[in-house]
VEXDREN-596681 format. One record per residue (C-alpha): x negated, y negated, z. Coordinates in pm, 1 decimal, decimal comma. Layout:
N
X  Y  Z
X  Y  Z
...
This chain:
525
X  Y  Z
0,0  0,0  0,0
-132,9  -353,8  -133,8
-163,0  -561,3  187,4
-42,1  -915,2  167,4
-354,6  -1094,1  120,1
-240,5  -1442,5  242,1
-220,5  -1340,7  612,2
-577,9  -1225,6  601,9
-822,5  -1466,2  755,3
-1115,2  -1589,6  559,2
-1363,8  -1570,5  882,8
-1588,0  -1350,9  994,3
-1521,3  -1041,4  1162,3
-1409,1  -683,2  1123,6
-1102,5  -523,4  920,2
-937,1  -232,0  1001,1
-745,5  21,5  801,4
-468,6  185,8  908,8
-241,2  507,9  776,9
108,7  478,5  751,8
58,0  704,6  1131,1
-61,0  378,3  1293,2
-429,5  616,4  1293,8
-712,6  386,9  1218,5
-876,7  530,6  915,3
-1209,4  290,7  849,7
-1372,9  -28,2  1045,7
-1591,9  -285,5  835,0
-1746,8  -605,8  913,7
-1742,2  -907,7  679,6
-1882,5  -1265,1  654,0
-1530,5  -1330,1  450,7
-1281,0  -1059,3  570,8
-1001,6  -1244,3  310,8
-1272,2  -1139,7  13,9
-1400,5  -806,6  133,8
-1066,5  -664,2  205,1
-917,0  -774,5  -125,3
-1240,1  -655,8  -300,9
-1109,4  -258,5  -218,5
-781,6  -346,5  -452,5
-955,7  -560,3  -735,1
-1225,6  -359,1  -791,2
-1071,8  -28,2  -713,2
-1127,7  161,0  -1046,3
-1487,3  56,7  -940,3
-1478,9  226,5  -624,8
-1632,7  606,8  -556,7
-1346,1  890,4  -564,6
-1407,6  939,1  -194,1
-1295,1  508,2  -143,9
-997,9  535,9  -385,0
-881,6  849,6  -149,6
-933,1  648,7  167,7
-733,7  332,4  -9,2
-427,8  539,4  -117,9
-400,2  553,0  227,0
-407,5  209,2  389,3
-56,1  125,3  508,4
-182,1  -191,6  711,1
-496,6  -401,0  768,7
-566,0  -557,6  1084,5
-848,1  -778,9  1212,4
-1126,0  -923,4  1473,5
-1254,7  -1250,0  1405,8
-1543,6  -1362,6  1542,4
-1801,3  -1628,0  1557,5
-2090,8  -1516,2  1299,7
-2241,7  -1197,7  1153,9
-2442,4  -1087,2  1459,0
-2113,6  -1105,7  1658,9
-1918,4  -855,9  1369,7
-2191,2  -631,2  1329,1
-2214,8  -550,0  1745,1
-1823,7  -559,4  1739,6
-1781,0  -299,3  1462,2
-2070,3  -66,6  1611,9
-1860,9  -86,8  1968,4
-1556,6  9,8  1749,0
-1636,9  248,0  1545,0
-1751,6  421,8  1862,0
-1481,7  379,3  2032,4
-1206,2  505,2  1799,5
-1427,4  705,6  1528,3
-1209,7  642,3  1222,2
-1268,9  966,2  1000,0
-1381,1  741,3  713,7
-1689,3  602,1  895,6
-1999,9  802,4  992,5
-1955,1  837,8  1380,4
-2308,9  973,1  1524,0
-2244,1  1338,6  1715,2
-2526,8  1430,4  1934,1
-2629,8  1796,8  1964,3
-2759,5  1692,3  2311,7
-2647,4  1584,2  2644,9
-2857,9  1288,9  2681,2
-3034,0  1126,8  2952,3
-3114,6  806,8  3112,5
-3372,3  720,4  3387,7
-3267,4  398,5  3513,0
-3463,0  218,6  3756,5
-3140,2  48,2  3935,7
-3117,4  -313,8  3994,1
-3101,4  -348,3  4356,1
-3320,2  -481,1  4600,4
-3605,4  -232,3  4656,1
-3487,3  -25,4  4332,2
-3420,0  333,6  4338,0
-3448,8  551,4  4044,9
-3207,5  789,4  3870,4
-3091,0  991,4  3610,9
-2813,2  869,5  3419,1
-2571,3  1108,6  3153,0
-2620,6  935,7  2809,7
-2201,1  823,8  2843,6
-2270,8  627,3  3188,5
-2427,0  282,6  3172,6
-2553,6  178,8  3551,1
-2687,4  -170,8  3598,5
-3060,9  -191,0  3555,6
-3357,7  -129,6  3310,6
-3284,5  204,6  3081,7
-3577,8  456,1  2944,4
-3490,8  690,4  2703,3
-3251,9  902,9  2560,2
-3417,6  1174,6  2673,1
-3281,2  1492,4  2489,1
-3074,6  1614,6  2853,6
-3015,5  1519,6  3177,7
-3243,6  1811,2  3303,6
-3534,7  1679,9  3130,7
-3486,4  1383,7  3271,6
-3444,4  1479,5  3634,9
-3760,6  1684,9  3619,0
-3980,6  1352,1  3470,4
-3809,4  1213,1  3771,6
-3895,4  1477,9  4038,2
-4259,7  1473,7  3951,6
-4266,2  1052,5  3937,1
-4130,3  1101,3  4298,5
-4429,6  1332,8  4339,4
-4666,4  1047,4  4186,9
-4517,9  765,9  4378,9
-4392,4  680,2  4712,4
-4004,9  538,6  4558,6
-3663,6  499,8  4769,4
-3399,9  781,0  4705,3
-3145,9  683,3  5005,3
-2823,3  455,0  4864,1
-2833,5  249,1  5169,4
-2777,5  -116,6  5082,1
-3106,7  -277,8  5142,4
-2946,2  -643,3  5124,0
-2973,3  -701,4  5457,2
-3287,6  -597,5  5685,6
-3343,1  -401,2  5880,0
-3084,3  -146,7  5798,8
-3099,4  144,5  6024,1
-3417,0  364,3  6060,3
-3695,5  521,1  5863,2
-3619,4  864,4  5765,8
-3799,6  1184,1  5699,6
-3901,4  1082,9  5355,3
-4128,9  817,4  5564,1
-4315,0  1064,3  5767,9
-4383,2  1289,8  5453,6
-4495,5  1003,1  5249,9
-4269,1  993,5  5007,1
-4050,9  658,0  5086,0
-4296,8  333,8  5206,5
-4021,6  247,2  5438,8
-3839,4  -81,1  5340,3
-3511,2  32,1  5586,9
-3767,6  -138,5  5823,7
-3974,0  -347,2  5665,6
-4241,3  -135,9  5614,7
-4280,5  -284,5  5298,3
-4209,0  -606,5  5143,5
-4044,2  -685,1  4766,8
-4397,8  -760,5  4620,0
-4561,0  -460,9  4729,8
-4259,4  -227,1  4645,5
-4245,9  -404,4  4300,3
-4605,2  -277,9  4234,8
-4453,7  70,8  4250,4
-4199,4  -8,3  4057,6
-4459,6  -169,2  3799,6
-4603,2  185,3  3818,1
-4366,1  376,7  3767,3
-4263,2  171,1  3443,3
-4604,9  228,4  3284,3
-4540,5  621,8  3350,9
-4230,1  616,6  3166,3
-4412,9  442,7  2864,2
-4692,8  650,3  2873,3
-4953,7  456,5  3009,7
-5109,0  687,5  3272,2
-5459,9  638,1  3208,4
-5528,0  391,2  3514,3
-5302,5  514,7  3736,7
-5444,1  897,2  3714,9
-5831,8  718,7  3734,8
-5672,5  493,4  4041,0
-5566,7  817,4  4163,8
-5899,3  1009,0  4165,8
-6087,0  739,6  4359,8
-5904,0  774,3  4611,7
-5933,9  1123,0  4606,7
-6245,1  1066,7  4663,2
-6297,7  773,0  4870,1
-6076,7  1036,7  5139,3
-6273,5  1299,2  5105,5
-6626,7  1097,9  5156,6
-6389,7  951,5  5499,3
-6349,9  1342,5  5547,6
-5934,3  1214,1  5550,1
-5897,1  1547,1  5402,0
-5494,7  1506,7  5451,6
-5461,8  1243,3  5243,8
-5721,6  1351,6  4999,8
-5431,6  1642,5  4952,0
-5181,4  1428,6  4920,6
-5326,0  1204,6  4650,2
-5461,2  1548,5  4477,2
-5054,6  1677,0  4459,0
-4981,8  1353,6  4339,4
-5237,7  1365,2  4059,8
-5120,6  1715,3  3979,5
-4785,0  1600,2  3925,1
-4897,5  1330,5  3694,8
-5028,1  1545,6  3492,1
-4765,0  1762,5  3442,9
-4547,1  1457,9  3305,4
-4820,5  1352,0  3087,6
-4811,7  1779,1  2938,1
-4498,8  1695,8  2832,3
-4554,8  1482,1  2613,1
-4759,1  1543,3  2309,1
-5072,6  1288,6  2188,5
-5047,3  1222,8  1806,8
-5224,6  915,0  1812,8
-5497,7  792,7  2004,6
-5351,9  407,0  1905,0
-5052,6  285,8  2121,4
-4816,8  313,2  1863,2
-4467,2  249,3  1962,0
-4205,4  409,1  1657,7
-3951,8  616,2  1583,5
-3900,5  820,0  1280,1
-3606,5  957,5  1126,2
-3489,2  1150,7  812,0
-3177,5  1344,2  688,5
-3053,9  1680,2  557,1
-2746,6  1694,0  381,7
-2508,5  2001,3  326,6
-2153,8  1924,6  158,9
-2022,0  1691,4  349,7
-2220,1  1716,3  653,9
-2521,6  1537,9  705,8
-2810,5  1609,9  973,3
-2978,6  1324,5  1079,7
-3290,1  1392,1  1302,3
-3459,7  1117,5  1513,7
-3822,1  1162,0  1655,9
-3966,4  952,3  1912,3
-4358,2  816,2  1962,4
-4394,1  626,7  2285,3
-4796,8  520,5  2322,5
-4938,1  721,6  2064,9
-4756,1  1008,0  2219,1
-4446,9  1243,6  2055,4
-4136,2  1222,4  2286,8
-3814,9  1383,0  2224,9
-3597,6  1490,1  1882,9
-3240,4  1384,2  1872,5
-3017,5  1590,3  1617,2
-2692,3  1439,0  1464,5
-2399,0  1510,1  1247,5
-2275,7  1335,3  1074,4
-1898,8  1395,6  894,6
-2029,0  1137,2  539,3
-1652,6  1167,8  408,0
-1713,9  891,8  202,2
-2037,7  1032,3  -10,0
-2250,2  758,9  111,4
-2563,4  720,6  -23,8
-2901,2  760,2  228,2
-2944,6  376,0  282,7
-2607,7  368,6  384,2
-2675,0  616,2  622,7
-2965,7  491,8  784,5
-2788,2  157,7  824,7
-2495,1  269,8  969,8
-2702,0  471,3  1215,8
-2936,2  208,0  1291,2
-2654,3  -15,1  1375,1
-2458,3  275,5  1642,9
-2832,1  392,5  1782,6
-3008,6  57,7  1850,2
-2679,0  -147,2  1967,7
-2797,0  -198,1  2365,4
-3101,9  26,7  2360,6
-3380,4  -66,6  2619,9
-3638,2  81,4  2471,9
-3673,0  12,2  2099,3
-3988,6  88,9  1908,8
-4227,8  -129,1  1697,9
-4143,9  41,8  1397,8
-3949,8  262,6  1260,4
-4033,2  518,1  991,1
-3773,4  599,7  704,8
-3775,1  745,1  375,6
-3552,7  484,9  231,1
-3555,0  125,9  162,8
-3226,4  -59,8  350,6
-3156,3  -402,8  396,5
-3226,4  -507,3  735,6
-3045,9  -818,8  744,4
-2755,4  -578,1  772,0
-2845,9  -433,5  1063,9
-2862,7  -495,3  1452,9
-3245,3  -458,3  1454,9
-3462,8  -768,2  1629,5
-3655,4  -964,9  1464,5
-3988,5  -813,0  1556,9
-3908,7  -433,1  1458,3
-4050,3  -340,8  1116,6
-3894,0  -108,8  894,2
-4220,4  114,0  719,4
-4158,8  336,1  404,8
-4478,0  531,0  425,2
-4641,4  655,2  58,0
-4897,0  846,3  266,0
-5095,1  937,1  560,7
-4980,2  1037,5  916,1
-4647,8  850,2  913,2
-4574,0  1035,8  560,6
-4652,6  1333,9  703,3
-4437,8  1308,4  1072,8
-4153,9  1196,2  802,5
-4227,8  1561,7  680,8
-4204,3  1694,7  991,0
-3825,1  1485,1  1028,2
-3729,5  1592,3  757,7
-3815,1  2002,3  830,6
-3641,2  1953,0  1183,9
-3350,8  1835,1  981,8
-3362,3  2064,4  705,4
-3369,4  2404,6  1018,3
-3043,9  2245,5  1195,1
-2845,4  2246,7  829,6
-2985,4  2586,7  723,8
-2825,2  2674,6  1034,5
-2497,5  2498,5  974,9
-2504,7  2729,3  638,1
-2531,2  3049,2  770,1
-2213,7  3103,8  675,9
-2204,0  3263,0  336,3
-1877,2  3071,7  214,7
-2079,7  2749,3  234,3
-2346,0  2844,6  9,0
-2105,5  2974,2  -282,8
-1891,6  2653,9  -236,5
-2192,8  2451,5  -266,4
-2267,8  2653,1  -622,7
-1913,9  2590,9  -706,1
-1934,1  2242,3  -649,8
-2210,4  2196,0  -895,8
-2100,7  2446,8  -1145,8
-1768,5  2232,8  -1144,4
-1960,3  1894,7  -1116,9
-1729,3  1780,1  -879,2
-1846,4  1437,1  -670,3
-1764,1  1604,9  -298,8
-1811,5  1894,6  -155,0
-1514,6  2178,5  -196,3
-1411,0  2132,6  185,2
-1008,4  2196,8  89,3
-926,8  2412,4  -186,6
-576,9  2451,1  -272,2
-458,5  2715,6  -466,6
-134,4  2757,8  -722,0
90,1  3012,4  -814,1
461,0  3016,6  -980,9
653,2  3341,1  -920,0
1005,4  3426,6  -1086,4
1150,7  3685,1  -1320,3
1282,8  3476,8  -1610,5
1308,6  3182,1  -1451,2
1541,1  3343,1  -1164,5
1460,6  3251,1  -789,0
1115,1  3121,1  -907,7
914,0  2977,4  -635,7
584,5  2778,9  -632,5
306,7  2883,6  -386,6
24,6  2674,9  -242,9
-195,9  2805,3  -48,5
-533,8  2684,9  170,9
-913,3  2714,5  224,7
-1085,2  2498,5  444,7
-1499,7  2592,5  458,1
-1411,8  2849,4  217,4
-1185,9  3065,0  499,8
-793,8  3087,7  450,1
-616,3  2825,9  655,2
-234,8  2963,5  679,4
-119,1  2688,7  854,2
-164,3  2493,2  641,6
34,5  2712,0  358,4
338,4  2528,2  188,8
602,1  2727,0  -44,4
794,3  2510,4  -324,7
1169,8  2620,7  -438,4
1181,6  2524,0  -826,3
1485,5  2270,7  -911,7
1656,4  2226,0  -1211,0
1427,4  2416,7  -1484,8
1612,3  2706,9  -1674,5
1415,6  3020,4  -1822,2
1068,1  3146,2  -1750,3
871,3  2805,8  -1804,4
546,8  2844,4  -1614,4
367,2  2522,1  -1696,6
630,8  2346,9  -1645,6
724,0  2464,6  -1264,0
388,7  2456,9  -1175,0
379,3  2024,7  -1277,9
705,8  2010,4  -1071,2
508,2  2195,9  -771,9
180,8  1936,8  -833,6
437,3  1620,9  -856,9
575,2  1726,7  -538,2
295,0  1799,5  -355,4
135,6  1445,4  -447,0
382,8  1274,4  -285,6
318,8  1428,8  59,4
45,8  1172,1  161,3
48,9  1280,0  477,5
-106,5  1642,1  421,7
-492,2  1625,3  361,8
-577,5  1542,7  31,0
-756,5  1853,2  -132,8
-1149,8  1859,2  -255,6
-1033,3  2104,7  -522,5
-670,1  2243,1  -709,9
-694,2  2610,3  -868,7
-395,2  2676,9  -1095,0
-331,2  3021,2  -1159,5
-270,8  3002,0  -1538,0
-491,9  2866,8  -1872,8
-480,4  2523,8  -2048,3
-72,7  2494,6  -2104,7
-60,1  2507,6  -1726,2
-362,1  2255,2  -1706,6
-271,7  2029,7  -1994,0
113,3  2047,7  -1851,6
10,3  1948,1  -1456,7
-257,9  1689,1  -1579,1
19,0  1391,0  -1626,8
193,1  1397,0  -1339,9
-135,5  1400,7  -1113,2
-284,0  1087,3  -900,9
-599,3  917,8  -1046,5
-776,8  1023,6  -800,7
-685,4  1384,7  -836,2
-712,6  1432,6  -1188,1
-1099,5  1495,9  -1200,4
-1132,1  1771,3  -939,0
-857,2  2046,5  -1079,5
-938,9  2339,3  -1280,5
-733,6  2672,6  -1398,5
-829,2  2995,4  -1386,6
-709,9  3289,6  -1648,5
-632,0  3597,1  -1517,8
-720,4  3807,7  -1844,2
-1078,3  3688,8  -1894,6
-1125,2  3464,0  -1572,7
-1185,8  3171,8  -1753,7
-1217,6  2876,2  -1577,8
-1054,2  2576,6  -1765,1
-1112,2  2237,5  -1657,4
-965,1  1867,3  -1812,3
-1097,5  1713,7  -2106,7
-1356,1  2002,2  -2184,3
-1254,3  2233,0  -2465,2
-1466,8  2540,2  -2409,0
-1398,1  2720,6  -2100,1
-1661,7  2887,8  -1859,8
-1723,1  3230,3  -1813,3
-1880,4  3395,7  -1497,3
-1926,3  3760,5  -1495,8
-1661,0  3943,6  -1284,6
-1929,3  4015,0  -1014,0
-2071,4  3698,7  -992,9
-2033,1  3578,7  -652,9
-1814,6  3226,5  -697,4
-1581,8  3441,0  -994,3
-1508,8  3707,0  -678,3
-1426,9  3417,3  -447,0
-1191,7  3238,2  -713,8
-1038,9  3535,9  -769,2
-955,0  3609,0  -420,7
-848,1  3253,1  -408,3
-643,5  3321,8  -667,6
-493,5  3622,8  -550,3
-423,6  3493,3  -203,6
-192,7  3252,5  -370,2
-26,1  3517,4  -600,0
42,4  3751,9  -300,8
208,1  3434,9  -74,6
430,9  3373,7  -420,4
531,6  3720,2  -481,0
636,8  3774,7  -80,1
876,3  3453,5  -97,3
1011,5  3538,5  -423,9
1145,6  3889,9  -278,3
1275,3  3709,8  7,2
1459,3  3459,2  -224,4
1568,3  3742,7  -433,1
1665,8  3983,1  -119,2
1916,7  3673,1  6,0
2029,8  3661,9  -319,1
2133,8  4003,1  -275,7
2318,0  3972,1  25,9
């Protein structure tokens, strides 16, 4: 449905689509939202097959103005979040993520944080689960003498030292053991553990190691020795790959069908932190730039710790994008970063051979380029007509989502109003029908059981947007037919995507043939 233009702002902002449901379908941003929205119905024969889909299904366009870009592009990433419209790319973590917060409160504790809570105070991470970030923060409390009580140190002195005192591991501030300077060196530490930088804390470390042992303080000489210790296992966690502190992030894609695998690595001071995994549903066919913007703008909004750099494969335009100022975007041709951009991109390319496992997905991915199609095959929908000269004749459809039926989702069609055994014919009343119900999913693919009259019959009365992703397949030869091309193709009966058609095929015959009977049983009665 054609908005009305005239009650759309000119201003900056973000647009949203809805279905005729009331679901929001797609969030954009816009310096003019008047022109951008408007540009979806002028230019829509310009438009991918995927956008034309998502259009035929606006019912009404709402909007968010705001003051300037910066404003819309932080307002749409919050958004998109926040309802995850099916036509946007919405980031889904394989990971529970992490936080270590270092909380701001007078004398500040630190804690672990799920990736979904935001506490008030300075954020490092994601780390790739909450587990891995308790145990960096078990073994910090190791290193450093920090405050784990939740009294509220506002006022002192607030009730006496605890355990944690005696045992070293709290420099009491409960009783002003310690003032806000001195505890703020800790602090200080701690923050350069985090980041990596643990070379003159660990050579602090051993001189007083041995400064206590000269003093024959042999207690504390343990102490500081189980403190080093558990330094060091924070620092074999993480994995030197530079000996420059190089502060980036790298990140590269996989795509299968529709599905996309975007993997993130981190480098934190020359060292190699954790791998994020996402999917990502690219409904739309967006091209990689696309991709890495969109990303970009969900990943970075609010992140403490943002690199110096960050390594893609592919050129994007920054200006359209959250990033500061000072962040550079590097497209390496060769050298280390090309070659941890290789090591993205394997990550990537393991998590969506895993995602194809299933057998299904690999022939539909053949059958998508055999066809040419634009998307990937996710919905097939499959035709049949059954009658015995013309009598009770009944139009089957019947669904594969991922290549597996999807009965559910099954729909049976009564023929009206057309005498005698007229195949081609039914089966364009069955297609015209079934256009019209915008509310089912639109299909990736139509089989029609039948040759070119049933093709060349249905072909008219089919969307736009329909009318390049429909074939027919001949029982006698199984030929596949498809529009505007005269020869037809021929697989060999074994081949793999001909035995999967045919099934198809014959899943929709058998659904046609059981309704028919019952028509014709009734008609008995």
């Amino acid at each position: 449905m054609k908005p009305n233009f005239n009650k759309i702002t000119t201003q900056p902002g973000i647009y949203f689509f809805l279905n005729k449901n009331g679901d929001i379908i797609y969030i954009g941003k816009a310096k003019n939202i008047f022109k951008r929205v408007k540009s979806y119905w002028q230019k829509g024969s310009e438009l991918t097959e995927q956008k034309q889909q998502m259009v035929s299904e606006i019912s009404k366009v709402q909007f968010t103005v705001v003051d300037n870009e910066t404003e819309s592009l932080l307002l749409e990433a919050s958004q998109i979040k926040k309802y995850q419209p099916k036509y946007n790319i919405v980031l889904k973590d394989d990971k529970n993520w992490g936080y270590i917060v270092i909380l701001d409160e007078p004398f500040p504790r630190i804690v672990v944080t799920h990736g979904r809570q935001r506490r008030k105070g300075q954020h490092f991470g994601p780390y790739t689960s909450t587990l891995s970030a308790r145990t960096t923060v078990r073994f910090l409390h190791r290193v450093l003498p920090l405050r784990t009580c939740n009294r509220n140190l506002s006022h002192l002195p607030k009730g006496k030292i605890c355990l944690e005192y005696h045992m070293h591991r709290c420099p009491g501030p409960c009783e002003k053991l310690i003032n806000n300077n001195d505890y703020k060196k800790i602090i200080d530490s701690a923050k350069k553990i985090l980041r990596g930088q643990t070379k003159d804390i660990e050579k602090n470390l051993r001189t007083q190691i041995s400064t206590a042992s000269k003093n024959k303080n042999f207690e504390l000489a343990n102490i500081k020795k189980k403190q080093l210790a558990a330094l060091q296992r924070i620092k074999l966690k993480q994995k030197i790959i530079s000996q420059v502190n190089i502060n980036q992030d790298i990140i590269n894609l996989s795509s299968i069908g529709q599905k996309t695998i975007l993997t993130l690595m981190t480098v934190r001071k020359g060292i190699l932190g954790d791998k994020f995994n996402f999917t990502i549903d690219n409904k739309l066919s967006l091209p990689d730039k696309e991709i890495f913007q969109n990303f970009i703008n969900q990943f970075y909004t609010h992140k403490a710790d943002l690199p110096k750099n960050i390594i893609l494969p592919t050129k994007i335009n920054k200006n359209q994008t959250l990033l500061e100022k000072n962040i550079k975007i590097i497209l390496p041709q060769r050298g280390k970063n090309k070659d941890l951009l290789a090591l993205v991109k394997k990550n990537a390319d393991l998590v969506a051979d895993r995602m194809s496992i299933n057998p299904n997905i690999k022939k539909l991915l053949s059958l998508q380029k055999l066809l040419k199609l634009s998307g990937f095959p996710k919905r097939i929908e499959v035709y049949d007509i059954s009658n015995i000269s013309g009598e009770h004749a009944v139009g089957s459809m019947v669904v594969f989502n991922n290549g597996q039926i999807d009965s559910d989702q099954y729909r049976l069609f009564k023929i009206k109003g057309i005498p005698g055994p007229n195949d081609a014919h039914m089966m364009a009343q069955v297609l015209s029908r079934r256009s019209k119900h915008s509310e089912w999913t639109t299909p990736d693919l139509i089989i029609l059981d039948g040759g070119k009259p049933q093709l060349n019959t249905v072909m008219p009365v089919l969307p736009k947007n329909w009318k390049n992703k429909i074939i027919a397949l001949a029982k006698k030869e199984e030929e596949i037919f498809l529009p505007g091309i005269k020869k037809s193709l021929k697989l060999t009966k074994s081949n793999p995507i001909s035995l999967m058609l045919q099934n198809m095929r014959n899943q929709a015959h058998k659904f046609a043939i059981k309704n028919y009977r019952k028509q014709h049983q009734k008609n008995w009665l």
